[in-house]
C-alpha positions as CSV (number, residue, x, y, z in Angstrom):
1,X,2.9,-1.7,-11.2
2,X,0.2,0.7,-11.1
3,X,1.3,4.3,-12.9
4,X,-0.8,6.2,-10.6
5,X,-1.6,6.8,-6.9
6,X,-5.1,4.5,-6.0
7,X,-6.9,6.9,-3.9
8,X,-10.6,5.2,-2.2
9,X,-13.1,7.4,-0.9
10,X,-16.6,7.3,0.3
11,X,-18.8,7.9,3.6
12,X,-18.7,6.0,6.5
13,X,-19.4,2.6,6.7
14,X,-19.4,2.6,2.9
15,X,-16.7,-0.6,3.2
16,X,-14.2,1.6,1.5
17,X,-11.3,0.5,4.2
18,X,-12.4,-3.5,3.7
19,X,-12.0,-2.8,0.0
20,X,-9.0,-0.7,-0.5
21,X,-7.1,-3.5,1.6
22,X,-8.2,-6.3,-0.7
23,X,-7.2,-4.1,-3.6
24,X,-3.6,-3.3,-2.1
25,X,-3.1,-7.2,-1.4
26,X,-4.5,-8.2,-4.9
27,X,-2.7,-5.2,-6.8
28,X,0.4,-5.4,-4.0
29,X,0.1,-2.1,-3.0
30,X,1.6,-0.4,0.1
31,X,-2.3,0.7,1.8
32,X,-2.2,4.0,4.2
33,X,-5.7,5.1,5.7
34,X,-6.2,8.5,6.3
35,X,-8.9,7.2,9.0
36,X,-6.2,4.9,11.4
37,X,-3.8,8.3,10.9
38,X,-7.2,10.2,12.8
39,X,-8.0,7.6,15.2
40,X,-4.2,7.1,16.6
41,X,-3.6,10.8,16.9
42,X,-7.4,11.0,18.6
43,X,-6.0,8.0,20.6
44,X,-2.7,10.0,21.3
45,X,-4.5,12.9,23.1
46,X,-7.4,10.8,24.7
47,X,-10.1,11.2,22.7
48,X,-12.5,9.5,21.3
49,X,-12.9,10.1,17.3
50,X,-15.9,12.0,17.6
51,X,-14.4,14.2,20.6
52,X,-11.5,14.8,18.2
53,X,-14.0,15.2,15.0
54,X,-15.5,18.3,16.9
55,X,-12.5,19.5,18.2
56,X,-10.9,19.5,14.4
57,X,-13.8,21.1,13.6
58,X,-12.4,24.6,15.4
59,X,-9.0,23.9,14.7
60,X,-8.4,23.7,11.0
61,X,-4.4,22.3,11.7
62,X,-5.8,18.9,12.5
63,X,-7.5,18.0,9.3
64,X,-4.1,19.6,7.1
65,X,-1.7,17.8,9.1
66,X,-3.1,14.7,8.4
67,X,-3.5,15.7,4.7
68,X,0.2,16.5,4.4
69,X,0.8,13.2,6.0
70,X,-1.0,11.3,3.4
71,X,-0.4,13.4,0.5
72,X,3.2,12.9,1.3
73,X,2.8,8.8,0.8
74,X,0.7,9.9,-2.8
75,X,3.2,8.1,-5.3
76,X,2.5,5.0,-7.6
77,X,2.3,1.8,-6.3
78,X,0.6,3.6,-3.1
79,X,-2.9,3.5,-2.2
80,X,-4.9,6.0,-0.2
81,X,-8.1,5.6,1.8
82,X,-9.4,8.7,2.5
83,X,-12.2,10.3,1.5
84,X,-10.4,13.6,0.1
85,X,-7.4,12.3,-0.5
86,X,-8.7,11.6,-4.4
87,X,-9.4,15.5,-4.8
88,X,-6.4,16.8,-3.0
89,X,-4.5,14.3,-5.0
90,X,-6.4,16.0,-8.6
91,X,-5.4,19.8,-7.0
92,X,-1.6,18.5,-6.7
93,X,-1.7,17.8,-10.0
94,X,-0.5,13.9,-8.8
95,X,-1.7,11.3,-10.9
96,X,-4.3,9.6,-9.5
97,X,-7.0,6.9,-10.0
98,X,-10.0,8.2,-7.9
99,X,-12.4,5.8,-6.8
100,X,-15.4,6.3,-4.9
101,X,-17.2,3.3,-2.6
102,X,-20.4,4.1,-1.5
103,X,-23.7,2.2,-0.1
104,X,-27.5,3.0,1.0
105,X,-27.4,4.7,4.1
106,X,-29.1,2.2,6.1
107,X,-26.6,-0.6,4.9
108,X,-23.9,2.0,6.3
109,X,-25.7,2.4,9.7
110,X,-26.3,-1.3,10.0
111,X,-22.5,-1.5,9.3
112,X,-20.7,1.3,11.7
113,X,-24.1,-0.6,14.2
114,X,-22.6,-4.1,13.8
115,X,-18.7,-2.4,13.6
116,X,-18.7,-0.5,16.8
117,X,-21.7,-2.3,19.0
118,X,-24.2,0.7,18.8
119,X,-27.8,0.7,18.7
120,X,-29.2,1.7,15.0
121,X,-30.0,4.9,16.2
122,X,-26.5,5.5,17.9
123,X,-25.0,4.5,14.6
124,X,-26.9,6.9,12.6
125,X,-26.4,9.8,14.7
126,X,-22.7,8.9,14.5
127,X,-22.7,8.8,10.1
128,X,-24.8,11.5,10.3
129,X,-22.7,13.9,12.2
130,X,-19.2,12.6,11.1
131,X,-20.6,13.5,7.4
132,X,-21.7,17.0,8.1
133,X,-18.4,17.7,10.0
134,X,-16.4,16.7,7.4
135,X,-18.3,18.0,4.3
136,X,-18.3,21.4,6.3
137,X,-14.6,21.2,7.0
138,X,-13.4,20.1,3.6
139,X,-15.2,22.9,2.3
140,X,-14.7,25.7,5.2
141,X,-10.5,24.3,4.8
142,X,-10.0,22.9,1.1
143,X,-12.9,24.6,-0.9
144,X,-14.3,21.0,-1.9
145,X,-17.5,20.0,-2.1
146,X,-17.3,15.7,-2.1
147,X,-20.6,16.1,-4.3
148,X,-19.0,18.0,-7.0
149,X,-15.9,15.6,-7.2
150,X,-16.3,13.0,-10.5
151,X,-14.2,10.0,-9.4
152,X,-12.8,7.6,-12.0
153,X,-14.7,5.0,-11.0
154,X,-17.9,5.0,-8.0
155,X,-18.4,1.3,-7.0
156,X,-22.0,0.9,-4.6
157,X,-21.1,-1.9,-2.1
158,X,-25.0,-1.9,-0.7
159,X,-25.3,-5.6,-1.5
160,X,-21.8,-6.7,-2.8
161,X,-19.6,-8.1,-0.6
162,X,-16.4,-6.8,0.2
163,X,-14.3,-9.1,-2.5
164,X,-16.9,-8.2,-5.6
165,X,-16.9,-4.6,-4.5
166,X,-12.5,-5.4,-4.4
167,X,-12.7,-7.2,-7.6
168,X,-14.7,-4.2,-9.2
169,X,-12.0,-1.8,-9.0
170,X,-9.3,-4.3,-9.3
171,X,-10.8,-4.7,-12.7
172,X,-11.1,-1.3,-13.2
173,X,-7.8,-0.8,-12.6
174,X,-6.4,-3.0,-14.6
175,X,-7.9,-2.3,-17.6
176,X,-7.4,1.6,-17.6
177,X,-3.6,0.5,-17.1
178,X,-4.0,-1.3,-19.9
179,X,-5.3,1.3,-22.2
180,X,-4.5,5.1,-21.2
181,X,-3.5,5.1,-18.0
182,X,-4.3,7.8,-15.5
Protein backbone atom coordinates (compact mmCIF):
# COMPACT_ATOMS: atom_id res chain seq x y z
CA UNK A 1 0.00 0.00 0.00
CA UNK A 2 0.97 3.37 -0.64
CA UNK A 3 2.47 5.30 2.79
CA UNK A 4 1.03 8.53 1.80
CA UNK A 5 -2.07 10.26 0.55
CA UNK A 6 -1.87 10.54 -3.65
CA UNK A 7 -3.17 14.01 -4.20
CA UNK A 8 -3.55 15.07 -8.41
CA UNK A 9 -3.85 18.46 -9.32
CA UNK A 10 -3.82 20.56 -12.44
CA UNK A 11 -6.13 23.03 -14.58
CA UNK A 12 -9.02 22.13 -16.24
CA UNK A 13 -9.10 19.84 -18.85
CA UNK A 14 -5.49 18.98 -17.96
CA UNK A 15 -6.86 14.93 -17.87
CA UNK A 16 -5.97 14.98 -14.24
CA UNK A 17 -9.54 13.12 -13.31
CA UNK A 18 -8.94 10.36 -16.37
CA UNK A 19 -5.52 9.90 -14.79
CA UNK A 20 -6.00 9.76 -11.08
CA UNK A 21 -8.74 7.05 -11.86
CA UNK A 22 -6.34 4.82 -13.82
CA UNK A 23 -3.86 5.36 -11.01
CA UNK A 24 -6.42 4.38 -8.13
CA UNK A 25 -7.39 1.09 -10.20
CA UNK A 26 -3.67 0.29 -11.04
CA UNK A 27 -2.44 1.28 -7.35
CA UNK A 28 -6.07 0.08 -5.78
CA UNK A 29 -6.74 3.10 -4.32
CA UNK A 30 -10.10 4.40 -2.88
CA UNK A 31 -10.28 7.86 -5.70
CA UNK A 32 -12.46 10.94 -4.27
CA UNK A 33 -12.67 14.08 -6.68
CA UNK A 34 -12.90 17.33 -5.19
CA UNK A 35 -14.61 18.32 -8.66
CA UNK A 36 -17.86 15.56 -8.52
CA UNK A 37 -18.08 16.91 -4.58
CA UNK A 38 -18.63 20.71 -6.57
CA UNK A 39 -20.66 19.64 -9.29
CA UNK A 40 -23.37 17.46 -7.02
CA UNK A 41 -23.62 20.17 -4.42
CA UNK A 42 -23.99 22.86 -7.65
CA UNK A 43 -26.49 20.10 -8.84
CA UNK A 44 -28.14 20.09 -5.26
CA UNK A 45 -29.04 23.84 -5.39
CA UNK A 46 -29.69 24.13 -9.22
CA UNK A 47 -26.86 25.37 -10.57
CA UNK A 48 -24.81 25.03 -13.09
CA UNK A 49 -20.92 24.77 -12.11
CA UNK A 50 -20.08 27.99 -13.34
CA UNK A 51 -23.29 29.68 -11.57
CA UNK A 52 -22.03 28.07 -8.43
CA UNK A 53 -18.15 28.95 -9.29
CA UNK A 54 -19.25 32.70 -9.13
CA UNK A 55 -21.43 32.33 -6.43
CA UNK A 56 -18.47 30.56 -4.23
CA UNK A 57 -16.64 33.30 -5.31
CA UNK A 58 -18.69 35.72 -2.63
CA UNK A 59 -19.14 33.15 -0.32
CA UNK A 60 -15.92 31.79 0.99
CA UNK A 61 -17.93 28.68 3.09
CA UNK A 62 -18.36 26.84 -0.28
CA UNK A 63 -14.82 26.31 -1.22
CA UNK A 64 -13.89 25.22 2.85
CA UNK A 65 -16.64 22.91 3.11
CA UNK A 66 -15.61 21.07 0.34
CA UNK A 67 -12.03 21.20 1.55
CA UNK A 68 -12.89 19.80 4.93
CA UNK A 69 -14.75 17.13 3.04
CA UNK A 70 -11.83 16.03 1.15
CA UNK A 71 -9.15 16.72 3.62
CA UNK A 72 -11.12 14.46 5.84
CA UNK A 73 -10.73 11.35 3.27
CA UNK A 74 -6.63 12.49 3.19
CA UNK A 75 -5.12 9.10 4.64
CA UNK A 76 -2.88 6.41 2.81
CA UNK A 77 -4.18 4.26 0.49
CA UNK A 78 -6.59 7.39 -0.60
CA UNK A 79 -6.23 9.47 -3.57
CA UNK A 80 -7.35 12.97 -4.06
CA UNK A 81 -8.15 14.91 -7.24
CA UNK A 82 -8.24 18.34 -6.58
CA UNK A 83 -6.27 20.91 -7.54
CA UNK A 84 -5.39 22.23 -3.87
CA UNK A 85 -5.90 19.35 -2.15
CA UNK A 86 -1.87 18.58 -2.61
CA UNK A 87 -1.07 22.03 -0.80
CA UNK A 88 -3.72 21.83 1.90
CA UNK A 89 -2.57 18.34 2.32
CA UNK A 90 1.54 19.89 2.79
CA UNK A 91 -0.14 22.83 5.43
CA UNK A 92 -1.70 19.75 7.44
CA UNK A 93 1.33 18.47 7.82
CA UNK A 94 -0.33 14.95 6.07
CA UNK A 95 1.92 13.04 4.19
CA UNK A 96 1.34 13.40 0.84
CA UNK A 97 2.63 12.63 -2.74
CA UNK A 98 1.71 15.77 -4.80
CA UNK A 99 1.42 15.40 -8.31
CA UNK A 100 0.62 17.87 -10.79
CA UNK A 101 -1.04 16.99 -14.45
CA UNK A 102 -0.97 19.63 -16.79
CA UNK A 103 -1.28 20.27 -20.72
CA UNK A 104 -1.05 23.26 -23.45
CA UNK A 105 -3.90 25.23 -23.14
CA UNK A 106 -5.27 24.66 -26.38
CA UNK A 107 -5.15 20.77 -25.87
CA UNK A 108 -7.30 21.68 -22.62
CA UNK A 109 -9.79 23.79 -24.61
CA UNK A 110 -10.10 21.25 -27.32
CA UNK A 111 -10.72 18.82 -24.40
CA UNK A 112 -13.42 20.64 -21.92
CA UNK A 113 -14.71 21.56 -26.29
CA UNK A 114 -15.04 17.89 -27.08
CA UNK A 115 -16.10 17.01 -23.00
CA UNK A 116 -18.96 19.28 -22.65
CA UNK A 117 -20.13 20.05 -26.53
CA UNK A 118 -18.97 23.74 -26.71
CA UNK A 119 -17.63 25.68 -29.36
CA UNK A 120 -13.69 26.34 -28.98
CA UNK A 121 -14.41 29.67 -28.01
CA UNK A 122 -17.16 28.63 -25.36
CA UNK A 123 -14.58 26.33 -24.03
CA UNK A 124 -11.98 28.75 -23.53
CA UNK A 125 -13.95 31.34 -22.01
CA UNK A 126 -15.09 28.53 -19.58
CA UNK A 127 -10.91 27.42 -18.61
CA UNK A 128 -10.24 30.80 -18.67
CA UNK A 129 -12.69 31.98 -16.10
CA UNK A 130 -12.81 28.75 -13.91
CA UNK A 131 -8.85 29.40 -13.60
CA UNK A 132 -8.95 33.01 -12.51
CA UNK A 133 -11.85 32.22 -10.03
CA UNK A 134 -10.15 29.73 -8.39
CA UNK A 135 -6.53 31.04 -8.40
CA UNK A 136 -8.22 34.27 -6.80
CA UNK A 137 -10.17 32.18 -4.27
CA UNK A 138 -7.43 29.95 -3.18
CA UNK A 139 -5.44 32.79 -2.58
CA UNK A 140 -8.25 35.44 -1.26
CA UNK A 141 -9.31 31.94 1.21
CA UNK A 142 -6.08 29.75 1.72
CA UNK A 143 -3.12 32.21 0.97
CA UNK A 144 -1.89 29.79 -1.98
CA UNK A 145 -0.67 30.75 -5.01
CA UNK A 146 -0.88 27.19 -7.36
CA UNK A 147 2.27 28.76 -9.16
CA UNK A 148 4.38 28.78 -6.15
CA UNK A 149 3.42 25.16 -5.11
CA UNK A 150 6.48 22.43 -6.14
CA UNK A 151 4.59 19.16 -6.53
CA UNK A 152 6.50 15.84 -6.29
CA UNK A 153 6.05 15.02 -9.54
CA UNK A 154 4.35 17.50 -12.66
CA UNK A 155 3.40 15.01 -15.56
CA UNK A 156 2.29 17.23 -19.16
CA UNK A 157 -0.42 15.03 -20.73
CA UNK A 158 -0.45 17.48 -24.03
CA UNK A 159 0.25 14.58 -26.26
CA UNK A 160 0.25 11.44 -23.91
CA UNK A 161 -2.64 9.59 -23.59
CA UNK A 162 -4.43 9.11 -20.55
CA UNK A 163 -2.69 5.45 -19.70
CA UNK A 164 1.12 6.91 -20.32
CA UNK A 165 0.22 10.07 -18.47
CA UNK A 166 -1.35 7.00 -15.63
CA UNK A 167 1.63 4.96 -16.07
CA UNK A 168 3.94 8.10 -15.45
CA UNK A 169 2.93 8.56 -11.94
CA UNK A 170 2.24 4.96 -11.32
CA UNK A 171 5.88 4.75 -11.86
CA UNK A 172 6.63 7.49 -9.92
CA UNK A 173 5.00 6.23 -7.23
CA UNK A 174 6.33 3.22 -7.03
CA UNK A 175 9.68 3.91 -6.95
CA UNK A 176 9.69 6.80 -4.34
CA UNK A 177 7.85 3.94 -2.13
CA UNK A 178 10.55 2.05 -2.89
CA UNK A 179 13.21 4.32 -1.72
CA UNK A 180 12.21 7.14 0.82
CA UNK A 181 8.88 7.33 0.86
CA UNK A 182 6.95 10.58 1.19
Amino acid sequence: MIRAVVTIGGPPGSGKSTAGRLVAARLRLEYHSAGEVFRAEAKRRGLDVEAFNRYGEAHPEIDRELDRTMQALARPGRLLDGRIQGALCRRNGTPVYSVVVTAQEEERVRRVAGRDGQSLEEARARVRGREASERERYRRFYGIDLDQEVPDLVVDSTSQPPEAVAEEIVAFLRAREATTGP
